[in-house]
N, C-alpha and C positions, 0 to 999 in steps of 0.2 A: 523389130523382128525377134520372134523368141525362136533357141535353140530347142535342140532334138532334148538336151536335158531339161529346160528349161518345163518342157511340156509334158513331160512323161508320167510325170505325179497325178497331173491332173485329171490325164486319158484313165491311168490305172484306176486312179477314186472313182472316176464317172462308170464305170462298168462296161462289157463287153457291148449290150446293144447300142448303148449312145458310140463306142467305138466303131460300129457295123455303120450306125446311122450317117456317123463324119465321112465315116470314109466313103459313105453313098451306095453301101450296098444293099440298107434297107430304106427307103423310101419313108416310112414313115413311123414314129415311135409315137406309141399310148402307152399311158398307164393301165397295168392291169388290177391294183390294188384300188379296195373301196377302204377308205378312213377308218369309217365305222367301224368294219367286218374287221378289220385290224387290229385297231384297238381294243374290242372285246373278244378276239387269240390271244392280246400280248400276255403272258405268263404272270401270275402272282406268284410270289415268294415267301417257299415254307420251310423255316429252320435253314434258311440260307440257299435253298435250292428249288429251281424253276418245274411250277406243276401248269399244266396247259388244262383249259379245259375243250376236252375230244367234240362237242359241239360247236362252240366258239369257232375253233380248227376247221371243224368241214364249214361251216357257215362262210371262212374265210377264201377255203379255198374254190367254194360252189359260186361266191363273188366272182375271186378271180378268173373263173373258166367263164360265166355269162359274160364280163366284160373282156376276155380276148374275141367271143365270138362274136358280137357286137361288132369288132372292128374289121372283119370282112372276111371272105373265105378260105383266105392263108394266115397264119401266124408262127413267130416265130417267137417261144416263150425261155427266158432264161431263169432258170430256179434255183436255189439251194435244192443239195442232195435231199435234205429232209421233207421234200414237197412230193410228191408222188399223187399226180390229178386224174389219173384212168379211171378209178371207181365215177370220182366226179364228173370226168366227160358222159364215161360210158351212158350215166344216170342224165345230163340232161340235155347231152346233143346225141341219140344212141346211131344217129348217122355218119356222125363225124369220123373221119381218117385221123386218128392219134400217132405220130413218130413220136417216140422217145430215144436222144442222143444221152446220156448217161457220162459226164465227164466229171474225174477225179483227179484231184492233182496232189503231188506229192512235197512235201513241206521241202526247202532250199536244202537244210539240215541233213536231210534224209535220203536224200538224191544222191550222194556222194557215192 
């Protein structure tokens, strides 16, 4: 049997939805990320510092919105801050009900 400590590293690695999922209050977890669209977002390196290129990007994130909607009429999508998908819904489900929850957390350091 593993402890409360025991486990809590690994809940935290795994991320919020596989949290949601264990604890059975989402029913089912997909991927939203295609390989491909991925790796040709991931940033090259100029003078030490990360340039993205803005097509690769939407390319990535126009993946990601057909394959949440693919997986059926509800979804529940968890992002970095840096993602922002409403142009991309709007553009290719212009049906779709978009909620945006917006959570920011504040560094341990900082909270004091």
């Amino acid at each position: 049997m593993l402890t409360i400590h025991e486990t809590r590293l690994p809940l935290l690695e795994a991320g919020a939805l596989f949290r949601l999922y264990v604890g059975d209050e989402l029913k089912r977890v997909l991927p939203c990320e295609d390989e491909m669209a991925l790796d040709a977002a991931a940033p090259r390196f100029e003078d030490g510092k990360p340039v993205f290129d803005p097509k690769a990007v939407e390319a990535r994130e126009d993946a990601i919105v057909a394959n949440v909607l693919r997986g059926g009429p509800v979804a529940v999508l968890v992002l970095g801050v840096s993602h922002d998908l409403r142009d991309n819904v709007r553009r290719l489900a212009p049906d779709a009900e978009l909620i945006t929850v917006r959570v920011e957390t504040v560094p341990a350091e900082l909270a004091k």
